[in-house]
N, C-alpha and C positions, 0 to 999 in steps of 0.2 A: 747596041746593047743586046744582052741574050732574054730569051722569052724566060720569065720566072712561070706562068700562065696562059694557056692557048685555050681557049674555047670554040670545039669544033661543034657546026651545025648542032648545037645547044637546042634540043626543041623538049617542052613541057607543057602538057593540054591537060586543063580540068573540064569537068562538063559542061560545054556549051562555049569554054572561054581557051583560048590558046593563047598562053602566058609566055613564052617565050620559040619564038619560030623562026627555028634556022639562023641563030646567033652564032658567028663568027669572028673573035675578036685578042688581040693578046696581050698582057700586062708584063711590062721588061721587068727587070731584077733592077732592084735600088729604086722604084722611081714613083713617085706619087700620082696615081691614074684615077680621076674622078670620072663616075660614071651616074648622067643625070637624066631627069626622064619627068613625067606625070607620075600620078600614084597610079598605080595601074600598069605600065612601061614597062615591067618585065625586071627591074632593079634587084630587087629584094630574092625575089624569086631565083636569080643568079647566082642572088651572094650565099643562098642560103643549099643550093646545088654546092657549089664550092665551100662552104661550110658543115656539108653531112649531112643535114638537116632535112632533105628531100633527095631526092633520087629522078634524074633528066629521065623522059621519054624516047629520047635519041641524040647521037652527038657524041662526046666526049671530050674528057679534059686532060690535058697534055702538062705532066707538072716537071719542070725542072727537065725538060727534054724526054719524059715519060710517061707514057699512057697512064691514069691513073683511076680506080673507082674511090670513092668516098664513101664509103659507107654508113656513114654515122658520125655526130659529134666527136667523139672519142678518137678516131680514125682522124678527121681532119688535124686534129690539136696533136696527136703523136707525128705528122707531118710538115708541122709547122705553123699551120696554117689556124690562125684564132678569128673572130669574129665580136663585135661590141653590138649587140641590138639598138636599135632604138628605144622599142621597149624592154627598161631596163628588169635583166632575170638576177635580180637579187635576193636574198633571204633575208627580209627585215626583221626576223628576232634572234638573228646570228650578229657576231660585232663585225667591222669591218676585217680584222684581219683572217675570221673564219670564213668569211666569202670570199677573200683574194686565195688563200690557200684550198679552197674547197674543192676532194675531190682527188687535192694531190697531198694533203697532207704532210710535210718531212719528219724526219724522226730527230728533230731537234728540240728544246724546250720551249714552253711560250714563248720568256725573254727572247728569245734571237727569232720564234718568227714574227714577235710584232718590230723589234730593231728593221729588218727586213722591210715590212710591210711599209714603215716609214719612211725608210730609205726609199720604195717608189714612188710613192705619195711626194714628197718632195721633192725629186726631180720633176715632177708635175708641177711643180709651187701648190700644191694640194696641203694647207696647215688643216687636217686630220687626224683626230687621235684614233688608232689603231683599233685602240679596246671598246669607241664607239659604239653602240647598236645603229646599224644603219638606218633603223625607223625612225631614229633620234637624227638623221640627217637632211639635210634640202634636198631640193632637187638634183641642182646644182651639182651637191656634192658625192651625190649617191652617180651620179654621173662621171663624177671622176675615179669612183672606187669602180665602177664597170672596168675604165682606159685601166687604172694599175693593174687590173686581175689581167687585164690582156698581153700587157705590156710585160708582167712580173716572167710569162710565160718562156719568152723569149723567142719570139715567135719570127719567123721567116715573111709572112706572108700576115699581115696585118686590114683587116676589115673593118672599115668604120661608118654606120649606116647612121647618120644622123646624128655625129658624136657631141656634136657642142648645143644642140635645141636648147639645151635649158642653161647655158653657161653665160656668165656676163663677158662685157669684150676682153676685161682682161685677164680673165680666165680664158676665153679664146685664143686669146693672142702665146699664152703659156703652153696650149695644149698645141696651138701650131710650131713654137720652136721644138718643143719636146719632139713633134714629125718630123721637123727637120735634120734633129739629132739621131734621130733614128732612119733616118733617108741615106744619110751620112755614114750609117755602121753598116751598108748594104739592106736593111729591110724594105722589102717591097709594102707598099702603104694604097689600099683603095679605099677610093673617100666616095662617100655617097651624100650627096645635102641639096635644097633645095636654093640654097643660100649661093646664088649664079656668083656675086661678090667675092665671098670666101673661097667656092671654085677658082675662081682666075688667081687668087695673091695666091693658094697652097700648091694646085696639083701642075703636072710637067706636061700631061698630056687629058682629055676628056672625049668620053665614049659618052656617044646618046644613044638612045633607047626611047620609042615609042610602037604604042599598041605590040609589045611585044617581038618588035622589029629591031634589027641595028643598023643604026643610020648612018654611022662613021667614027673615026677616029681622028683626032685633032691634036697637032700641040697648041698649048694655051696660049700662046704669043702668036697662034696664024689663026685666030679667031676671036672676033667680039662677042659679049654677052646677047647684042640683040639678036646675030647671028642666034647664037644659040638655043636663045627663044625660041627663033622662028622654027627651029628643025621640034622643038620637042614639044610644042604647040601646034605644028604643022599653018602657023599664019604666023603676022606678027599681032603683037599686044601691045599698044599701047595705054598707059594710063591714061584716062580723059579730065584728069586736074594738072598732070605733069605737062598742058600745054599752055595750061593758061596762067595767067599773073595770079598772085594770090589778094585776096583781099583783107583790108579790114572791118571786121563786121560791124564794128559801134553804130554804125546806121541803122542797123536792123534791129526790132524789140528783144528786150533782155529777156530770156528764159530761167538762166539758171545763174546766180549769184553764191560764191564760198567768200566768208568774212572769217581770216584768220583761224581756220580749222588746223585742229592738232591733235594726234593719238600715240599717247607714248611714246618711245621711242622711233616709231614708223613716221611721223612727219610731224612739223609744227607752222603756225605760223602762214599756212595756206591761202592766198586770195586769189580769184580770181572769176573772169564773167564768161559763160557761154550765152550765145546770142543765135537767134532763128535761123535757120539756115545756114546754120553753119557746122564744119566736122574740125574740132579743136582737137588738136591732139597735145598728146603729153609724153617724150621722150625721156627714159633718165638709163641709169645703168639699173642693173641688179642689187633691188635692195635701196633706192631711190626713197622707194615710199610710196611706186606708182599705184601699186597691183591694190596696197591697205589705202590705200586714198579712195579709189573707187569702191572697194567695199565698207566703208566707212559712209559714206552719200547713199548707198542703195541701203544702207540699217544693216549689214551683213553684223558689221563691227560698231559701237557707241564711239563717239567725239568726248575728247575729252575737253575740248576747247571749239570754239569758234560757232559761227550760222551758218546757214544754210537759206536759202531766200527762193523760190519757185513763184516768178510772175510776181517776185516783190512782197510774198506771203513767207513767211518763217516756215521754212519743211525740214526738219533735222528730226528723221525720221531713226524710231527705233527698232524697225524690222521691214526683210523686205518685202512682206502682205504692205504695208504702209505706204513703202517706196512705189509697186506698181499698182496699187486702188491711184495714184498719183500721177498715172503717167511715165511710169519708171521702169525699162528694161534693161538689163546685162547680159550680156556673153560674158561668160570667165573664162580665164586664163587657161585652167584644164578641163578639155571639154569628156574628156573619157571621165573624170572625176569626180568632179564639180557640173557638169553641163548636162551631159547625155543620161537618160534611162538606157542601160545598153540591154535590160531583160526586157524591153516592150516593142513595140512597131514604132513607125513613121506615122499613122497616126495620133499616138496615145501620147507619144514624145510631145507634137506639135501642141495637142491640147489638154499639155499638162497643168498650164498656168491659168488657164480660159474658163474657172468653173461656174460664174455667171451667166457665160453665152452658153455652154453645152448641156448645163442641168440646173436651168432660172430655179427652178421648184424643187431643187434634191436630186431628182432622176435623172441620167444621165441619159440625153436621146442621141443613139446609134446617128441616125442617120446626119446628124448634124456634125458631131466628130468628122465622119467620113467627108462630108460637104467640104466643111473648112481646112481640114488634109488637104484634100484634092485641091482644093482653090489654089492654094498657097504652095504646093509643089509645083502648078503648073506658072504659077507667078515667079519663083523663084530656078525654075529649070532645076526641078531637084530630079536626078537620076535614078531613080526604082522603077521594082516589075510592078508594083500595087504599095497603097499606103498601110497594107498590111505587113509591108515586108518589115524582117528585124532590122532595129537601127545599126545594129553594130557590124551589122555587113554591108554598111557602105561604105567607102572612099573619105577620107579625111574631110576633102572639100565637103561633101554632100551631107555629112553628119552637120557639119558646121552651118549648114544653112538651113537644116531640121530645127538647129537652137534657134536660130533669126527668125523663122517660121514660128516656132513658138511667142515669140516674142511679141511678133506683127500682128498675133493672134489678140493681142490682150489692147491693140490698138493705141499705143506708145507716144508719145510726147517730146520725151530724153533715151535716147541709147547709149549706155554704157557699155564698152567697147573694150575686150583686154586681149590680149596678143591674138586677134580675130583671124590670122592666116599661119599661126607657128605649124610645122610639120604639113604645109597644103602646096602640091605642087603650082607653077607657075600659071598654070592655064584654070585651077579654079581659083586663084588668087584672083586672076583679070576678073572672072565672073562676080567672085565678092564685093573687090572693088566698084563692079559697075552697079551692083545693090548698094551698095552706099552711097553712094552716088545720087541715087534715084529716089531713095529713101528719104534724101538731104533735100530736094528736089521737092518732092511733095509735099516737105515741110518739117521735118523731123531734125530735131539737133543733136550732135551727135558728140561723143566724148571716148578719144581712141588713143589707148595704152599700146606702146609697139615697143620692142625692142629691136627694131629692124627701121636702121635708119633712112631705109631709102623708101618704106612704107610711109612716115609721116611728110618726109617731105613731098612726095609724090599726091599724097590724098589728102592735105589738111589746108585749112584757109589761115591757118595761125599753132606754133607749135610753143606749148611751154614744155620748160624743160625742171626737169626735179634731180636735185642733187644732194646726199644724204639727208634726206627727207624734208629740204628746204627748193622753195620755188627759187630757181634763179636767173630764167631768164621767160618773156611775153614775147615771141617773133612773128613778125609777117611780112609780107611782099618782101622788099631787096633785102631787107636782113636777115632773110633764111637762107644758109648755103650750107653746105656739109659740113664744112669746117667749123665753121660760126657753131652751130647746133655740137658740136664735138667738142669746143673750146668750153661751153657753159657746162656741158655731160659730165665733163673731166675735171676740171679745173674750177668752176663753179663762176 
């Protein structure tokens, strides 16, 4: 097949850190080429040279058999060449179809460019109305309107850096034919995700990347995942629960009891027991009722129905000052969002929730902030120069364990747990994982939301599963298997 893409000795230094060094690598025409790595690996930084967006230090990119500069967004997209961020650039007080046309405007009437606009959306299987305000959309969906705007372009060379994080499976599974159809029309397709799984069913061939190195080139069928691990990890990783049996915990003291909890249309009908030592998870699709069930038990949201039982005492707690004076901590689902302070430091993050231990009397004493920072980065292997640095310049993983630190700060009971590794590459997954682990260990029980199936069954001693907002299945030991846990997901 012929090179659509050559990246010659690709090198790009910032101060202090060399993001891509002496990258040599090439992408054929027609062919879907995943390129995976750490956060950190030099990924983004690539895609974002071949997308216009920065300018390499040295090297050069070879397009369609020609030298080529990039200069800028605009330059790539006149080239062919489009890009979908992770983080999604959209204009939430525009409607959908002034963000897919934004930019290129036609000199046609509304009517034909929302007819248009629909027309992509639904080769997507996207049921979006056009005239939408995308602020009025999900995550999900505003994810999809990203792919159309990319797709409407008609693009030769197609970038996709995290395209499905917030998509359920079978939204996944629609945006992987829709690739395929366009693999099919000759577009070249690079797929970036952390998601090793969905790597191996989509792309033809996978490029690794670590510490800003290239490791090699591979077709998907002369390589397994753990392989792949091992190169972009530089060890291997194994999970320390994917070895063992699972248990069932009814031996061990009851912690947390739900009697038939229900919240509008988001779930009904709810029972179920966490017990000491244990990490219970709870799988469903998108829209389950996982995410409002957990916030529902920490007071985020009221019950409309049902108990709540803590040590056998009634806790149906209606805010979450209430939930953690109780022993109650969360991680949410979106940690830039919902989680993180991103204007403070690593300290201030940490001891945001802590204001009995930091300021008994009102006054907040310096030295004790700094103390329990420190403590707790060093406990967690949290990666910064000082706990004064900003949170928002660190690594997906490292942000992620600043919330946990927060958390461990207010000395917790229950963990509440909602997609704890979405967007983290695989090596501070393992990290995460082995804090949970240890956390469980010490005594702490644990309640974890995943949409990533190979996480619960990997790290949990028992998984329920939530399927349009109704529990439908309790699993443990021999009855957990992929399939089993997909059969209840799906089909209920």
């Amino acid at each position: 097949m012929e090179d659509m893409v050559v990246f010659k000795n690709i090198t790009k230094k910032y101060p202090g850190v060399v993001a891509l060094d002496d990258v040599s690598f090439s992408i054929q025409k027609g062919e879907i080429h995943a390129i995976v790595g750490e956060n950190g690996a030099g990924k983004s930084t690539l895609m974002h040279i071949l997308g216009g967006e920065i300018q390499p230090d040295g090297g050069e990119i070879i397009y369609k058999g020609k030298p080529v500069v990039i200069s800028d967004p605009h330059a790539a997209r006149l080239m062919g060449i489009s890009i979908v961020y992770q983080e999604l650039k959209l204009c939430p007080n525009l409607s959908v179809v002034e963000n897919i046309n934004l930019g290129r405007e036609k000199r046609t009437n509304w009517k034909e460019m929302c007819q248009e606009c629909s027309q992509v959306l639904q080769s997507l299987g996207a049921h979006i109305n056009p005239r939408s305000l995308v602020k009025n959309l999900s995550i999900a969906e505003q994810q999809m309107v990203e792919i159309a705007k990319a797709i409407s372009l008609q693009s030769e060379v197609l970038i996709l850096d995290e395209p499905n994080s917030a998509l359920t499976i079978n939204e996944t599974e629609k945006l992987f034919r829709n690739l395929l159809n366009l693999k099919a029309q000759g577009v070249t397709i690079i797929f970036i995700s952390h998601r090793l799984e969905e790597v191996f069913k989509i792309s033809d061939r996978i490029s690794v990347l670590r510490d800003g190195k290239y490791l090699g080139t591979f077709p998907t069928g002369e390589i397994t995942i753990d392989q792949v691990v091992t190169l972009i990890a530089g060890k291997k990783l194994v999970s320390e629960l994917s070895q063992k049996t699972r248990r069932n915990m009814e031996g061990n003291r009851l912690v947390l009891e739900a009697k038939n909890l229900g919240r509008g249309r988001y779930f009904k009908d709810v029972s179920f027991q966490l017990y000491e030592k244990e990490i219970l998870g709870i799988y469903g699709l998108q829209g389950s009722g996982r995410t409002e069930l957990l916030e529902s038990i920490f007071g985020i949201t009221r019950l409309d129905q049902g108990e709540i039982f803590l040590f056998g005492k009634k806790a149906n707690f209606t805010s979450p000052k209430q939930a953690i004076k109780n022993g109650f901590a969360m991680v949410p689902e979106d940690r830039r969002k919902t989680g993180l302070f991103s204007n403070l430091d690593v300290k201030d993050n940490i001891n945001m929730s802590n204001p009995e231990e930091i300021a008994p009397i009102g006054v907040i004493r310096k030295k004790k902030v700094v103390d329990i920072a420190k403590k707790l980065v060093q406990s967690l292997s949290i990666k910064v120069g000082s706990v004064s640095q900003m949170v928002k310049n660190l690594s997906g993983g490292n942000q992620q364990k600043v919330i946990i630190s927060r958390w461990l700060a207010t000395h917790p009971k229950i963990f509440l747990v909602d997609e704890l590794t979405r967007g983290i590459d695989v090596g501070a997954k393992a990290e995460i994982y082995r804090i949970l682990q240890r956390l469980r260990n010490e005594g702490l029980s644990i309640l974890l939301v995943s949409s990533e199936l190979q996480e619960v069954l990997a790290e949990c001693d028992r998984i329920l599963v939530m399927r349009n907002g109704t529990l439908v299945a309790n699993l443990f030991g021999e009855q957990v298997d992929k399939e089993t846990v997909l059969k209840y997901a799906l089909k209920g």
